[in-house]
VEXVOFI-9256 format. One record per residue: residue number from 1; x, z, y of N, C-alpha, C in turn. Coordinates in Angstrom, 1 decimal, always signed. Layout:
BEGIN
{NUM, {X, Z, Y}, {X, Z, Y}, {X, Z, Y}},
...
% end
This chain:
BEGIN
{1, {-90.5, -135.9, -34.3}, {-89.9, -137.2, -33.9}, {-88.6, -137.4, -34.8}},
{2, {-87.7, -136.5, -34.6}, {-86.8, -136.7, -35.4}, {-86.7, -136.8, -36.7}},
{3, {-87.9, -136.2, -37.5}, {-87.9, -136.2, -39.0}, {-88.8, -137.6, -39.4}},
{4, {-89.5, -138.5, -38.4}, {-89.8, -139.9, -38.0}, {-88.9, -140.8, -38.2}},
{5, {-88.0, -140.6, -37.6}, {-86.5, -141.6, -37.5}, {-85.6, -141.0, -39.2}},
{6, {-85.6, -140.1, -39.1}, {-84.7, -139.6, -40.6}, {-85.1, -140.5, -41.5}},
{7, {-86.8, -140.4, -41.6}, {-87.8, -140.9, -42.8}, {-87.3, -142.2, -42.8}},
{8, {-87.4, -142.8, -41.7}, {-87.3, -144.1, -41.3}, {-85.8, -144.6, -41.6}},
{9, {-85.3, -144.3, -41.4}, {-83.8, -144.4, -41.7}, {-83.5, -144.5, -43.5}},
{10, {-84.2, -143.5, -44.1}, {-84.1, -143.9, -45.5}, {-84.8, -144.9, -46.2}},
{11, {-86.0, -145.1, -45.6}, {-87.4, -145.6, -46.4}, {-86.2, -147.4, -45.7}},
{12, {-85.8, -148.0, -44.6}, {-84.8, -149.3, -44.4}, {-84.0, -149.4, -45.3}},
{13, {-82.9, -148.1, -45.4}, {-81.9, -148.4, -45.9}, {-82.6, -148.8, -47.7}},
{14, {-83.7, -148.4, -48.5}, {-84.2, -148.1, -49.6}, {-84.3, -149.7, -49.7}},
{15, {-85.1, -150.2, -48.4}, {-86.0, -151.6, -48.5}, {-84.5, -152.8, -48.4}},
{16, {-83.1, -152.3, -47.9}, {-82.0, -153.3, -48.0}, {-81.6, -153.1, -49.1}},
{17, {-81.6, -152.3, -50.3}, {-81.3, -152.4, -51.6}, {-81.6, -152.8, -52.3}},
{18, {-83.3, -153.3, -51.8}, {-84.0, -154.1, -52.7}, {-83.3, -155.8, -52.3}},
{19, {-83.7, -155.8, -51.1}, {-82.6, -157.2, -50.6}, {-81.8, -157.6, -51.2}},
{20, {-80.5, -156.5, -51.2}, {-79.6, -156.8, -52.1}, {-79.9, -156.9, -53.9}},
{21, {-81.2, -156.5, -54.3}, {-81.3, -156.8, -55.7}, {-81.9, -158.2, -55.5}},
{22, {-82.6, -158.7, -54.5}, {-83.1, -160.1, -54.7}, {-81.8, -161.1, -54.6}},
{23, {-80.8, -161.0, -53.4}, {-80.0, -161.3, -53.3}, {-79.2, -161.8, -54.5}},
{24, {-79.0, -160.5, -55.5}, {-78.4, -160.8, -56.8}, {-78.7, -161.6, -57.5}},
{25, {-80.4, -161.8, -57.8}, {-81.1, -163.0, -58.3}, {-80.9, -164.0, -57.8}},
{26, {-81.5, -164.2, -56.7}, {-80.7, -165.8, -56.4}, {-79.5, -166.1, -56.5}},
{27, {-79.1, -165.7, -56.6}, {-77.4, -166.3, -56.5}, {-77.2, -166.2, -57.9}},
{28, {-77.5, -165.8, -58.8}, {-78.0, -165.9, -60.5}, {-78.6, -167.5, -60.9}},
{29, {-79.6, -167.5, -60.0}, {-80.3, -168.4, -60.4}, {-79.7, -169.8, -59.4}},
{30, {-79.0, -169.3, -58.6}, {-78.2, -170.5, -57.9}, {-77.5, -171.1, -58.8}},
{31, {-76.9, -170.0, -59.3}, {-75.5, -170.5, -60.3}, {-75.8, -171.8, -61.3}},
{32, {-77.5, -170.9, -61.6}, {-77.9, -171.6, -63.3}, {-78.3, -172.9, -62.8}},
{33, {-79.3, -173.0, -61.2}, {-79.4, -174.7, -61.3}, {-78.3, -175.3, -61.0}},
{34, {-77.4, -174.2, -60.3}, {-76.0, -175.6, -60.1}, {-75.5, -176.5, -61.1}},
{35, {-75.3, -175.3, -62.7}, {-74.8, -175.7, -63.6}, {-75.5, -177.2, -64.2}},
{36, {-77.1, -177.4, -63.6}, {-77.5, -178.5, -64.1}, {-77.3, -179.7, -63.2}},
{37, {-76.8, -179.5, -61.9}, {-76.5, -180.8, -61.0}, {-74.9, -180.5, -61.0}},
{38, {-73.8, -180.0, -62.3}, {-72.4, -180.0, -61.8}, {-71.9, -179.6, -61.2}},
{39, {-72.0, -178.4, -60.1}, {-71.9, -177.3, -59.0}, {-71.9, -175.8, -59.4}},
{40, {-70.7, -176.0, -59.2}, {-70.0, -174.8, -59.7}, {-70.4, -174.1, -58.7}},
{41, {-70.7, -172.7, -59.1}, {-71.3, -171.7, -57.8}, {-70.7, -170.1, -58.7}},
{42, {-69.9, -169.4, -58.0}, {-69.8, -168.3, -58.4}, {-70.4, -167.5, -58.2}},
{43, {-71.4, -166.6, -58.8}, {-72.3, -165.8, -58.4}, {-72.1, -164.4, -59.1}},
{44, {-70.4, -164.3, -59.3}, {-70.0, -162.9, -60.6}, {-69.8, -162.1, -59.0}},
{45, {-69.0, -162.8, -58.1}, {-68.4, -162.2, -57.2}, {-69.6, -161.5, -56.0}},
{46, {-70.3, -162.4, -55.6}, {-71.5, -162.5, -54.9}, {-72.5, -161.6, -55.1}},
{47, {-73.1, -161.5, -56.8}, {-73.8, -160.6, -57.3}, {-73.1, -159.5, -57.3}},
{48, {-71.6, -158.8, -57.3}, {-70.8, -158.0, -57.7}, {-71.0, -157.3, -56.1}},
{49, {-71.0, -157.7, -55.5}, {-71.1, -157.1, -54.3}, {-72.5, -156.4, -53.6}},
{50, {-73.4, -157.4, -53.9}, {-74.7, -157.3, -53.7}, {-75.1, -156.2, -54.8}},
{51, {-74.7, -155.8, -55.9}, {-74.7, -154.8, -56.3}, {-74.7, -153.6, -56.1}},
{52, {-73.2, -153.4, -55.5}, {-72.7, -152.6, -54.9}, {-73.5, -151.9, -53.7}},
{53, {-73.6, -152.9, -53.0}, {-74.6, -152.7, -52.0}, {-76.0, -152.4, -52.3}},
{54, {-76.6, -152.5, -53.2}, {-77.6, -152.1, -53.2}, {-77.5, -150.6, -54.0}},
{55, {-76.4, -150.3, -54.8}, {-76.6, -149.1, -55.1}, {-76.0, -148.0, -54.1}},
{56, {-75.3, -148.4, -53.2}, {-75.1, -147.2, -52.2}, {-76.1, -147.2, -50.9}},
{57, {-76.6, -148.6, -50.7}, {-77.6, -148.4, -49.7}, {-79.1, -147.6, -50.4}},
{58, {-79.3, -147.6, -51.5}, {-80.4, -147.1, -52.4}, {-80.7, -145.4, -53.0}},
{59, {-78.7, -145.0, -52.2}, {-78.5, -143.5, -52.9}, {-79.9, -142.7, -52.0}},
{60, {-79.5, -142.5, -50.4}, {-80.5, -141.8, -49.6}, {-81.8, -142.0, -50.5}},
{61, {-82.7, -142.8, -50.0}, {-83.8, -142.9, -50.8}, {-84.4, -142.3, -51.8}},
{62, {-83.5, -142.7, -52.9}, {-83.8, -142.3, -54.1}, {-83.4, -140.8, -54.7}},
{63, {-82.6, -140.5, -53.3}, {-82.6, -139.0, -53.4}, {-83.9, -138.4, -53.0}},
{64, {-84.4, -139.0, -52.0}, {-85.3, -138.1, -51.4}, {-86.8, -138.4, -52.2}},
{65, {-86.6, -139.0, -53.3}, {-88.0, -139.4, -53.8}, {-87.6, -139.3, -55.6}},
{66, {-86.7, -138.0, -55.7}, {-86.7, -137.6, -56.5}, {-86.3, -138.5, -58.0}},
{67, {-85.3, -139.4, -57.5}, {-84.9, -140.3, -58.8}, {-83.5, -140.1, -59.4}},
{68, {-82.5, -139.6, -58.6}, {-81.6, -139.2, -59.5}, {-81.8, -138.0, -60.3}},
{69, {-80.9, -138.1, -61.1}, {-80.8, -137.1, -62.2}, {-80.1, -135.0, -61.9}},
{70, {-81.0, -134.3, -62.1}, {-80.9, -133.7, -62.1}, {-81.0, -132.3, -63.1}},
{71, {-79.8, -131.9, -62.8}, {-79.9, -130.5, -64.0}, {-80.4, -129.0, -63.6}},
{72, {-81.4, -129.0, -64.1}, {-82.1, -128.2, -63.5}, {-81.8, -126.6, -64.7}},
{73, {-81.2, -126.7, -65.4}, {-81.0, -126.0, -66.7}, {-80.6, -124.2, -65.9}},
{74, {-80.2, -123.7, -65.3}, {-80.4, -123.0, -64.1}, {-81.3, -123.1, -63.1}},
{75, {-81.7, -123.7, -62.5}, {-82.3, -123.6, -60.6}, {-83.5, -123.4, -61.6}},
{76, {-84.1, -124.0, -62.4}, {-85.6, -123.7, -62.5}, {-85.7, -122.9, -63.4}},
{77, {-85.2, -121.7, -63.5}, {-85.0, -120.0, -63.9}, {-85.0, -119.2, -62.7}},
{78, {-84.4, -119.9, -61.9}, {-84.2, -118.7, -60.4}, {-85.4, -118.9, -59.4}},
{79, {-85.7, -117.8, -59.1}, {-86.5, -117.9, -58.2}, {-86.6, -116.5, -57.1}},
{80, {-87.2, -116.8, -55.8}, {-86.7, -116.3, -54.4}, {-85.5, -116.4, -53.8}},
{81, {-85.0, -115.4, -53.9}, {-83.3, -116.2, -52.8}, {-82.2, -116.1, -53.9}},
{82, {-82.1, -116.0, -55.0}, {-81.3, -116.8, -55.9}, {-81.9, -118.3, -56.4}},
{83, {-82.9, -118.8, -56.3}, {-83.7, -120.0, -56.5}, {-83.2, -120.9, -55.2}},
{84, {-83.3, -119.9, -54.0}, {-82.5, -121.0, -52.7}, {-80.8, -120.6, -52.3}},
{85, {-80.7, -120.1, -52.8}, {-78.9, -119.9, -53.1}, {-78.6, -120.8, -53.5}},
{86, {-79.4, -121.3, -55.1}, {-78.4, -122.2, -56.3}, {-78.6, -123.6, -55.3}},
{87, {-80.2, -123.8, -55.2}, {-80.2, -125.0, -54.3}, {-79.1, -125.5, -52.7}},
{88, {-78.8, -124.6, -52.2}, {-78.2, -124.2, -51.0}, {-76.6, -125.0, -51.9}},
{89, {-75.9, -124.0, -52.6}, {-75.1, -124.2, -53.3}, {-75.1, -125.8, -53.3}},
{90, {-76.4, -126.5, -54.6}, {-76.2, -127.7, -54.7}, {-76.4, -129.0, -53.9}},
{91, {-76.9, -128.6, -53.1}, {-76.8, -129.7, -51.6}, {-75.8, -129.5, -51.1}},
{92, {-75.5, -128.6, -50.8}, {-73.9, -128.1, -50.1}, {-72.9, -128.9, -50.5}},
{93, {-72.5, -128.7, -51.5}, {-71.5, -129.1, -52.5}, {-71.4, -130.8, -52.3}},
{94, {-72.9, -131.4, -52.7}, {-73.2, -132.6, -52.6}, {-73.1, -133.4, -51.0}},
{95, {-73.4, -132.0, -50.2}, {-72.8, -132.8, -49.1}, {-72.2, -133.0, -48.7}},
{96, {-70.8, -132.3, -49.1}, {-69.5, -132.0, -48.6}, {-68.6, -133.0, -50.0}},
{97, {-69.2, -133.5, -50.7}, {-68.4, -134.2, -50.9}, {-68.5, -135.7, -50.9}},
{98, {-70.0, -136.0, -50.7}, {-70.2, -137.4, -50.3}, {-69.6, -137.2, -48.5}},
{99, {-69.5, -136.1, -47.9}, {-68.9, -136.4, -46.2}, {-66.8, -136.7, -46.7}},
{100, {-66.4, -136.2, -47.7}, {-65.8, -136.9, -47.9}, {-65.9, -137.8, -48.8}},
{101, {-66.3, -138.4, -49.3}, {-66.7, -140.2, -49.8}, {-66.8, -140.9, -48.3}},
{102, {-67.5, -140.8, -47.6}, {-67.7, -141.6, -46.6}, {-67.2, -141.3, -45.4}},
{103, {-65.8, -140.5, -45.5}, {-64.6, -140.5, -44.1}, {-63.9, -141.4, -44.9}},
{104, {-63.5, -141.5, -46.4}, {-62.3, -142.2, -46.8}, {-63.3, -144.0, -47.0}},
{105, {-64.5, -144.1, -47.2}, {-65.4, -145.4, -47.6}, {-64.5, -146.2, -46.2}},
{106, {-65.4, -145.2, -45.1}, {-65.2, -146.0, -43.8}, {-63.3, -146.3, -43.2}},
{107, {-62.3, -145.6, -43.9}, {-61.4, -145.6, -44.1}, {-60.5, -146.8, -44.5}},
{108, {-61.3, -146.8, -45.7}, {-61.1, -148.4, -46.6}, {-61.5, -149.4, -45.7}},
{109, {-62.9, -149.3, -45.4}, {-63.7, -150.4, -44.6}, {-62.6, -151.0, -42.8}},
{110, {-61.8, -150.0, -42.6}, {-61.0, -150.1, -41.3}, {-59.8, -150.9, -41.9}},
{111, {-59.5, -150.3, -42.6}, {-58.1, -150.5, -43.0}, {-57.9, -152.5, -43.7}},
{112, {-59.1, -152.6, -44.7}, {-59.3, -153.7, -45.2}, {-59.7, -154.9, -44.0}},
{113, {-60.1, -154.8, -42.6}, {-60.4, -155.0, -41.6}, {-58.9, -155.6, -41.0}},
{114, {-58.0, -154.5, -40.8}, {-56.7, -154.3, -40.3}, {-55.6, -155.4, -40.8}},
{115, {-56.4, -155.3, -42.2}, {-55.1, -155.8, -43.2}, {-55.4, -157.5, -43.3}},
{116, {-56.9, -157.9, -43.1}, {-57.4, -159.1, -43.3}, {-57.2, -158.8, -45.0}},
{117, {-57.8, -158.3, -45.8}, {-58.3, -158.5, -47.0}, {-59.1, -159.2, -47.8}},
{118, {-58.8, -159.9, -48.7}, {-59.5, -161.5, -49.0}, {-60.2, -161.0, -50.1}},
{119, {-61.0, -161.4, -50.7}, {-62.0, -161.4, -52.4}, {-61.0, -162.5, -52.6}},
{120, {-60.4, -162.7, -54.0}, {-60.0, -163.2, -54.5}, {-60.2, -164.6, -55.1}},
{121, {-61.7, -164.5, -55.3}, {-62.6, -165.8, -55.8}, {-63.0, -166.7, -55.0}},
{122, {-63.9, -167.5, -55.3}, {-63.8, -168.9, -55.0}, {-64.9, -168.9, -53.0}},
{123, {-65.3, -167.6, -53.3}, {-66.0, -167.6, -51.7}, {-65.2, -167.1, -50.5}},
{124, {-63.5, -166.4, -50.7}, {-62.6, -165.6, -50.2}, {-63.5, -165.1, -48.7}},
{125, {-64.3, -163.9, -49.3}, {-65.2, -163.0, -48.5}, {-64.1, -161.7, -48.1}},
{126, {-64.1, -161.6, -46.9}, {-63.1, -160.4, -46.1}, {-64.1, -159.2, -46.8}},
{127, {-63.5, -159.0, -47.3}, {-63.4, -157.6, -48.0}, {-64.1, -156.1, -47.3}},
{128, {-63.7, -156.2, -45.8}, {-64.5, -154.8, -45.1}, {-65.8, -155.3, -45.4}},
{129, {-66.6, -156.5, -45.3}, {-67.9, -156.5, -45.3}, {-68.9, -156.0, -46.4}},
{130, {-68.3, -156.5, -47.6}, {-68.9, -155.7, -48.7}, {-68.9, -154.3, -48.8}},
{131, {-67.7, -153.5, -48.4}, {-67.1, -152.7, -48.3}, {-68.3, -151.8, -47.2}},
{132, {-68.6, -152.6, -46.0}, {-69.3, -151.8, -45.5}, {-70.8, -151.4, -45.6}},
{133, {-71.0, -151.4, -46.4}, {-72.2, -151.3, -47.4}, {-72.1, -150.4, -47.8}},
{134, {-71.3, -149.8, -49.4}, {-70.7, -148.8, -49.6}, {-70.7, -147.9, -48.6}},
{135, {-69.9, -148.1, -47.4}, {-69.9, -147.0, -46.7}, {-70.7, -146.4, -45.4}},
{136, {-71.8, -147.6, -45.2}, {-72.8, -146.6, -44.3}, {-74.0, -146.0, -45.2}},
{137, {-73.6, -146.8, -47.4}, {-74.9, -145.9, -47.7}, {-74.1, -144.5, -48.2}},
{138, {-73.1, -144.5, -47.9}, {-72.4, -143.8, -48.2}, {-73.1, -142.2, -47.3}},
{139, {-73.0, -143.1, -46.0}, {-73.4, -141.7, -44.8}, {-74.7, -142.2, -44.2}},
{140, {-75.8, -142.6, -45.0}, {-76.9, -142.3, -45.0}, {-76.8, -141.1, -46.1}},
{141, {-76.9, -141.6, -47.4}, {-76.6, -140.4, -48.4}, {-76.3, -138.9, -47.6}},
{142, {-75.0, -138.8, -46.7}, {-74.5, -138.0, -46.4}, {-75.5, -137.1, -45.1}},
{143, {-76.4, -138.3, -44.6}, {-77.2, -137.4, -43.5}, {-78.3, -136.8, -44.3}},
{144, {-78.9, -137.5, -45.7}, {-80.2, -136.8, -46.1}, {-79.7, -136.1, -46.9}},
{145, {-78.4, -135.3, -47.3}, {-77.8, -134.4, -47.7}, {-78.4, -133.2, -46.9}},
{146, {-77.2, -133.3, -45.5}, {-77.5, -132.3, -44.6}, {-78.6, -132.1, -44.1}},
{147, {-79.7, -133.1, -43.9}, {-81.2, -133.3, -43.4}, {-81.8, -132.0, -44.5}},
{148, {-81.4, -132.1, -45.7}, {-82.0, -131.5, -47.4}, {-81.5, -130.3, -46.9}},
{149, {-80.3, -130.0, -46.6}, {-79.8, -128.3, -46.3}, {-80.4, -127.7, -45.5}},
{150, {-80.4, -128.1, -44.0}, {-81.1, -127.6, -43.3}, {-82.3, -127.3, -43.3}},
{151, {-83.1, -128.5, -44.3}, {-84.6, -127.9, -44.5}, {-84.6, -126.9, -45.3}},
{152, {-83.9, -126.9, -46.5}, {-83.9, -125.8, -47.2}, {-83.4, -124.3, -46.4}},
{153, {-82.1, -124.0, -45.5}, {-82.5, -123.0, -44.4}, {-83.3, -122.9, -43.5}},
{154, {-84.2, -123.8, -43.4}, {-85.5, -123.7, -42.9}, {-86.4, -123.1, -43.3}},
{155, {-86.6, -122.7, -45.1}, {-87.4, -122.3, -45.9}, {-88.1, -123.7, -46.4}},
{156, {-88.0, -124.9, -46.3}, {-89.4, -126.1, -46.6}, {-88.6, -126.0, -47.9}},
{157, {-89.4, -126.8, -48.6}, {-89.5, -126.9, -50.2}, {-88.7, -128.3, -50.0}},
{158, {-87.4, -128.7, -51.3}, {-86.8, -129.6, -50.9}, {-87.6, -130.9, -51.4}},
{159, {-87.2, -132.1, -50.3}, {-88.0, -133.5, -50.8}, {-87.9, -133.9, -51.5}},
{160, {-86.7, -133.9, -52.9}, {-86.3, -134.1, -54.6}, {-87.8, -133.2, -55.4}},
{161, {-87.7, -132.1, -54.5}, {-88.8, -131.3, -55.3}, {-90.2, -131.6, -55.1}},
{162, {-90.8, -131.9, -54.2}, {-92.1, -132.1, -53.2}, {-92.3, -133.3, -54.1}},
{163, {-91.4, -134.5, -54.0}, {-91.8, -135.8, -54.2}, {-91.6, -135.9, -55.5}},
{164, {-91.5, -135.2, -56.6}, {-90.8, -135.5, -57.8}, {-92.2, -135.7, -58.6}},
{165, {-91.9, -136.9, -59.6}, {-93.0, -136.9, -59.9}, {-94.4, -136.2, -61.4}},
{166, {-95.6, -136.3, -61.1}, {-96.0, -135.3, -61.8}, {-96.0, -135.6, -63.3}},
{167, {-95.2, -136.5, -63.9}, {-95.1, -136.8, -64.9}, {-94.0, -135.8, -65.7}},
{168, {-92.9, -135.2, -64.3}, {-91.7, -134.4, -65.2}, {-91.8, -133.2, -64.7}},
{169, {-92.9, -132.8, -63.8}, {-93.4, -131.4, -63.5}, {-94.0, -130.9, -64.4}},
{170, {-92.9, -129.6, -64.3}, {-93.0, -128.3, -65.8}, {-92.7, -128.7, -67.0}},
{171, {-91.4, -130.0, -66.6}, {-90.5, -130.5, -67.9}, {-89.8, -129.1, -68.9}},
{172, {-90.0, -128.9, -69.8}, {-89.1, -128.0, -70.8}, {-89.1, -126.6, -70.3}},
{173, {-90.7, -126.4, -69.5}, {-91.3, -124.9, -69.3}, {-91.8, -124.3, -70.5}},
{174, {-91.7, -125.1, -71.9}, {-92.8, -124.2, -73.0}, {-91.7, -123.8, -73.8}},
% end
């Protein structure tokens, strides 16, 4: 049940970053027909956010389906319990430092809240809202971190590994 909801929780947060990439488009292509009816439409600020947002709501996901970048130049030399050490190690690390990214994200997101923080440009957008984007993909990131550790002291094979695809399996084994 619970690895139901986990799944589920990433595969949403994956499908709002796509959102936020259409989002970017339209508001692109808002700009461009405005420019032909005289209608100024800022879409640097708009897109800039929507951005944002789609790259931290997109981290989880793309972790767990094996899309960021990884150096494997060690871990895939080690194998048995120095092979789940280095892994151990590098979720660890990774978790503990996106759990701090997203004490201080949600920090900003309070504080910008507190302060009434304006966008500067022509749509003066309160600032925690973009902001809170950033910071719950911040601690989604952060739960399929620790979700990744614990499976790995579980013994399961991690989900960067399982799902990675068979195009870069047994990359620079020859």
């Amino acid at each position: 049940m619970a690895r139901r909801i986990l799944d589920g929780l990433y595969l949403w947060s994956g499908y709002l970053a796509a959102l936020f990439l259409v989002a970017i488009a339209l508001t692109i292509i808002a700009q461009i027909i405005g420019r032909f009816f005289g209608v100024a439409i800022d879409s640097t600020e708009s897109a800039g956010f929507s951005l944002a947002a789609s790259t931290f709501l997109g981290l989880a996901y793309t972790f767990r389906h094996d899309g960021h970048i990884r150096v494997t130049l060690l871990i895939r030399h080690a194998s048995g319990p120095f092979g789940t050490l280095a892994e151990l190690w590098g979720v660890g690390f990774c978790a503990a430092a996106m759990a701090y990214l997203t004490y201080w994200s949600f920090d900003l997101v309070y504080f910008s809240y507190v302060f009434g923080d304006i966008s500067p440009g022509l749509l003066a957008i309160p600032f925690w809202i973009p902001r809170s984007a950033m910071a719950v993909g911040s601690l989604i990131l952060t739960i399929a971190l620790v979700d990744e550790l614990v499976g790995i002291l579980r013994g399961r094979t991690p989900s960067y590994v399982a799902n990675s695809s068979a195009l870069f399996k047994g990359e620079g084994d020859d």
